[in-house]
Each structure stands twice: as structure tokens, then as C-alpha cells.
N, C-alpha and C positions, 0 to 999 in steps of 0.2 A: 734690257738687252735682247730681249725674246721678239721687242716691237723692231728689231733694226736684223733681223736674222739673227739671232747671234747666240746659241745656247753652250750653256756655261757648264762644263763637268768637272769637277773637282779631280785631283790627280795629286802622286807624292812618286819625285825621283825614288825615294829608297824603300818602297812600296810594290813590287812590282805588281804584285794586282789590280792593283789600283791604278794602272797604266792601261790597261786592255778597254777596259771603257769608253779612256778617253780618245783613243784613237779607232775605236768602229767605225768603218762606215767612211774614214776618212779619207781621202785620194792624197793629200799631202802634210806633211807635219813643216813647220819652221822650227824650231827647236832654241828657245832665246834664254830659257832659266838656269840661274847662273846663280854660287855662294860667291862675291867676291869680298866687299869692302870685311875685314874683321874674322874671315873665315881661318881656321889655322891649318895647314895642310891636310891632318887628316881630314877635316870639317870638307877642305876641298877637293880633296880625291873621292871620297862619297860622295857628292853632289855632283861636281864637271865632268869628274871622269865615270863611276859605276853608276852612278844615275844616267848618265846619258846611254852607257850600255843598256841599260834596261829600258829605255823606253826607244832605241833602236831597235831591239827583239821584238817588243808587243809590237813596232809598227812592221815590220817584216812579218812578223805571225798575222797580221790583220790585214796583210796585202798593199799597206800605203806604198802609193808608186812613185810618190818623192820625199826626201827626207832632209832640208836646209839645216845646217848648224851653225848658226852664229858663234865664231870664236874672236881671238881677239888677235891683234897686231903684236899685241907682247910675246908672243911663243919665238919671236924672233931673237929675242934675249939682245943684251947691251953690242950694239956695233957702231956707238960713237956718231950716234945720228946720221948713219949712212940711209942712203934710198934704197930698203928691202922690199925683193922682189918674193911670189910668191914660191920660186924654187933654189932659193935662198936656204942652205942652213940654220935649225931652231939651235938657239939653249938659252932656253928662258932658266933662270936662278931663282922667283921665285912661285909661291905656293899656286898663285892662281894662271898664271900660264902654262906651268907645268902640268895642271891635272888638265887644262882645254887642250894643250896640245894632246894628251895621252887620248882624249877623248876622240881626236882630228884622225889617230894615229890610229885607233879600233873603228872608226865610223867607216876608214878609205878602205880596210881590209874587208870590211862585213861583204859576205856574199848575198847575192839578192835581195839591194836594196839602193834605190836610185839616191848615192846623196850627194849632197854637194856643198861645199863649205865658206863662207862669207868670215874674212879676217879683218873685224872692225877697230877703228883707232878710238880714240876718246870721241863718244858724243854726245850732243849740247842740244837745245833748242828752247824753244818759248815754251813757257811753263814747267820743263824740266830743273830741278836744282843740283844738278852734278856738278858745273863748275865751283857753287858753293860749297857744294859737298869736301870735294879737293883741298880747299885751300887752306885746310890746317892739316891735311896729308899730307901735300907737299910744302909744305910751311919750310922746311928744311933746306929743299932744292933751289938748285941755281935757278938763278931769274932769266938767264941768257937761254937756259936748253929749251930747245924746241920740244912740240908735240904736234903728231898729224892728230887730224878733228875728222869731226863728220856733224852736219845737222841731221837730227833725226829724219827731216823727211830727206833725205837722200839716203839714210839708211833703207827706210821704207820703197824708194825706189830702188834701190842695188836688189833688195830681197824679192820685188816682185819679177825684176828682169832676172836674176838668177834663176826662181823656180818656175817661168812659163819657157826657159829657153827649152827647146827639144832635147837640144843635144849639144852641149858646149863644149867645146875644144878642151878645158880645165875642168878640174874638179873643185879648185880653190882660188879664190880671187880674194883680193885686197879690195876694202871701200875705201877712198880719202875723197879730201873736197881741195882744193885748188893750193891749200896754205896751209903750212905750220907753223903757228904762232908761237909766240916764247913763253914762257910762262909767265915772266912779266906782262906782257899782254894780257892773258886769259884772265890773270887775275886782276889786272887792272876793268875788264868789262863787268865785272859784278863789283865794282869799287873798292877792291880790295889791295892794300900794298902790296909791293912786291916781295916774293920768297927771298930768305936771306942766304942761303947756299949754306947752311950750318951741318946740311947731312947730304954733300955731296955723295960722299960711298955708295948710300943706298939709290939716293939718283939714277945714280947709272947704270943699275938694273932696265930704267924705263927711257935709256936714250938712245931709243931708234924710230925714225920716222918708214914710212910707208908708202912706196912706191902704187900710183891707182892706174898705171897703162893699161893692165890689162881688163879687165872690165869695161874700160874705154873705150877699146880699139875691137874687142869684141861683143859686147851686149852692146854697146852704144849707151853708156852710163855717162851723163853731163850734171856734175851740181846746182842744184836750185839755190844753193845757197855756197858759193865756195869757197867762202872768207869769213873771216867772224865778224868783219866790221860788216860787211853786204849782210849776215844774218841780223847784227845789232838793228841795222837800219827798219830791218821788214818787218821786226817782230815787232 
């Protein structure tokens, strides 16, 4: 990693010493580390939420002049697969949207520190295995309900047009790609049948899609990838 620029400092959210290091010297953090799959609430409130405070602090004590944090589409909680927008009321229900929002909720108040927040949907890409991951999670869920996506490199591009903008109208943008597919879908591209709807209830904690205008119509964010079948195709 040393030959491609790249040095590696080891770091622990619930550590805070061990944060100052890693942020020396640095001009900007992205902030991506996240408990989610298995985490049980408290597991997630120490990691999403008071880890993320503490390594907000060492980069504000170290001077960092931007601070991204990747959160998630789910702080929007169940609205029946409406198109949520980013000034949209949250109430996420469960463990891991609730500590990102808490996090979203202490990063927008911190004084002196430039941050700005990226609310990502499920995403997917060549060589990642999250869709396989899923699909004894949602094993239970309807086949019919949708889910907004993202290919990783569009996440990769929302995060680089968010932290070189000057000065962006928002502090919080939504990433999506063109399409939300059903979950029959998604699971059908890794060859997997479809969900049988056996644990609808829980379902609908995660049935809200994600409105991407704004990012669009201000950074100039366009998916390189922004359907799952255009991704199946290219990968």
C-alpha cells in the first residue's frame, strides 16, 4: 500500500486515543465504519453513534477541514415505499438506523467542523458479496417490495463530488442509481429464489425507497451504473 501512496494507521471507534493518530495531518476524513449485520443495539450505539463522536472530536482537535459521513437511507424508517427526500422526517425502528441517525444528529450540531453527510441505499458491485449476504436476511420478506441500490462506484463518486464541493447548498444528500428493484429481482441476480414474504412485519421496517434529485440537480451526480441489469451487464 506504501508503493501506491497509501499509509495504513490502525484506529478503534471506542478507543479514543487511538483516533488522534489516525487523523494527523489530515485535511479530510470520510467516515465509512459502521457495526451493522448482527450488531444488537447496544453493540450499535458504541460503534455508529459514540464512536462516530469520538473520532468527530480527534478530527476537529487535529484541524480536519472536512468531515463525510456515510449514513444510511434507512434513518427514514417505514413509509410504505414512498420517495424520501433528504428533509423528510426519520423514525427508523430498528437498532442500526437509529444509532446512524443519532450519529447524523450530533455530527450536524458539532461546532467547528465542516461535515456533510451521504445517505446510502443498499450497495452492490463486482466482487462485493452483499447481495448474497441478504438473502437469508431477507429470506422472510416480500418478493414484491422494492429497494433503492447503488453500485459502489457511484457511491465512490457521490463521496468524491460531495467532499471537493466548496460549498454545497445541503449538508445531507441521498445517493441512488436510476432503479429499485424488488427483491425478487435482486435475488434472482445472484441465482437465488425468491423471498417468501413469511416475516412481512419485520419487512417493513426497510420499505422505503430514496429519492436522488438532489445530488443531481446540484453536484451533477449521473450513475455509471443505474440499474442492476446495466451493472450485471458490465461486470
Amino acid at each position: 500500500m506504501q508503493d501506491a501512496g497509501v499509509e495504513i494507521i490502525q484506529g478503534d471507534l471506542q478507543d479514543a486515543d487511538s483516533l488522534a493518530a489516525a487523523v494527523h495531518g489530515i485535511e479530510a476524513v470520510v467516515h465509512c465504519a459502521a457495526f451493522f449485520r448482527g450488531a444488537t443495539p447496544e453493540q450499535a450505539r458504541a460503534v455508529n453513534d459514540l464512536g462516530t463522536q469520538r473520532l468527530a472530536h480527534a478530527a476537529r482537535d487535529a484541524s480536519v477541514r472536512r468531515f463525510l459521513f456515510t449514513s444510511t437511507g434507512l434513518v427514514y424508517g417505514a413509509n410504505g415505499g414512498q420517495l424520501a427526500r433528504e428533509d423528510d422526517p426519520c423514525a427508523p425502528t430498528v437498532a442500526y438506523p437509529v444509532s446512524k441517525l443519532a450519529a447524523e444528529r450530533f455530527l450536524l450540531e458539532l461546532q467547528g467542523l465542516d461535515v456533510r453527510v451521504l445517505r446510502l441505499p443498499f450497495v452492490y458491485g463486482d466482487g462485493d458479496p452483499h447481495i448474497e449476504e441478504v438473502v437469508p436476511v431477507m429470506r422472510g420478506f416480500p418478493a414484491a417490495q422494492r429497494m433503492s441500490i447503488a453500485h459502489h462506484v457511484d457511491v465512490a463518486q457521490a463521496v468524491t463530488l460531495l467532499l471537493d464541493a466548496p460549498s454545497p447548498a445541503h449538508r445531507i444528500y441521498n445517493v441512488v442509481g436510476d432503479e429499485a428493484p424488488t427483491l425478487g429481482a435482486l435475488f434472482a441476480s445472484v441465482g437465488a429464489p425468491p423471498p417468501d414474504g413469511s416475516n412481512a412485519e419485520f419487512a417493513r421496517a426497510f420499505d422505503a425507497l430514496m429519492d436522488g434529485r438532489r445530488i443531481r440537480e446540484e453536484l451533477g451526480f449521473m450513475p455509471r451504473f443505474p440499474g442492476l441489469e446495466t451493472a450485471s451487464a458490465r461486470e
